[in-house]
C-alpha positions as CSV (number, residue, x, y, z in Angstrom):
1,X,9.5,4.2,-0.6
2,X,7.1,3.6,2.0
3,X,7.4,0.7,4.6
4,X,4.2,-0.8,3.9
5,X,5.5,-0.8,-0.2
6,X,9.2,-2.4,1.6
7,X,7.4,-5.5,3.9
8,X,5.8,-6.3,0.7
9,X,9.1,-7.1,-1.3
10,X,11.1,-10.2,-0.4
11,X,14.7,-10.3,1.7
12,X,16.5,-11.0,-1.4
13,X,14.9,-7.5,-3.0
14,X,15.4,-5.2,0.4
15,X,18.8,-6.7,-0.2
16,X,19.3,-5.1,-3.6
17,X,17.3,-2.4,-2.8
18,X,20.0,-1.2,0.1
19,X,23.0,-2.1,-2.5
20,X,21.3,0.5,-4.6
21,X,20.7,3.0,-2.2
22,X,24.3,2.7,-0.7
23,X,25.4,3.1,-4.2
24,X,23.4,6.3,-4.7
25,X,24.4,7.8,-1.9
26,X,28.1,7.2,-2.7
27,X,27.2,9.1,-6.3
28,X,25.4,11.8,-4.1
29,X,28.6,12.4,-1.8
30,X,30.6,12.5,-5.0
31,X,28.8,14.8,-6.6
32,X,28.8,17.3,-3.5
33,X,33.0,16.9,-3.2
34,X,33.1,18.1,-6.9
35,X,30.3,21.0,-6.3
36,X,27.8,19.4,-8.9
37,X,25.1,18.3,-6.6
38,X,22.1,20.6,-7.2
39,X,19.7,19.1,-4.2
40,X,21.2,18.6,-1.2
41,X,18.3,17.1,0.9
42,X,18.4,14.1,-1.4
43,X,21.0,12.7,0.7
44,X,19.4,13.1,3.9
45,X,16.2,10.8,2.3
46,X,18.2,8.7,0.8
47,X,20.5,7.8,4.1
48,X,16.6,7.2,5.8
49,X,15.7,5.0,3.4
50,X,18.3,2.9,3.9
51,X,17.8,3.0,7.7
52,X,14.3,2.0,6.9
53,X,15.3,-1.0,4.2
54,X,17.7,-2.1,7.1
55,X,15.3,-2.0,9.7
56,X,12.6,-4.2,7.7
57,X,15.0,-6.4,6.4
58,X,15.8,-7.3,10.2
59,X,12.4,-7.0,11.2
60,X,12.0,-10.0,8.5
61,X,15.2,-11.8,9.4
62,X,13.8,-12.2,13.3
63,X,10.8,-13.2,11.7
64,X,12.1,-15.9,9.8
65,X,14.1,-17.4,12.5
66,X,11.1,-17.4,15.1
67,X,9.5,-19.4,12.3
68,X,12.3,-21.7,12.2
69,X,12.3,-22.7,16.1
């Protein structure tokens, strides 16, 4: 997912988004302790992606309070 696609979804969705990412990459881990995971790269994207979901989810956070004051 791109960041341009990510600034376009609301807090509450970057939220879910990075439950679902942490979740994957728990299943990815998994899968390479029992030798079943066939791409190992995916975890690598997948741990960027939810740098990037944090990131904009703070980006909009800081936005929100500046709005606030």
């Amino acid at each position: 997912m791109y960041a341009n696609e990510i600034r376009e979804l609301s807090l509450e969705e970057i939220e879910q988004k990075i439950l679902e990412a942490h979740q994957e990459l728990f299943n990815l881990r998994f899968q390479m302790t029992t030798r079943q995971l066939k791409d190992y790269n995916r975890i690598k994207v997948v741990k960027r992606e939810i740098a990037r979901l944090n990131t904009i989810a703070h980006e909009k956070k800081m936005q929100a309070r500046r709005s606030e004051s």
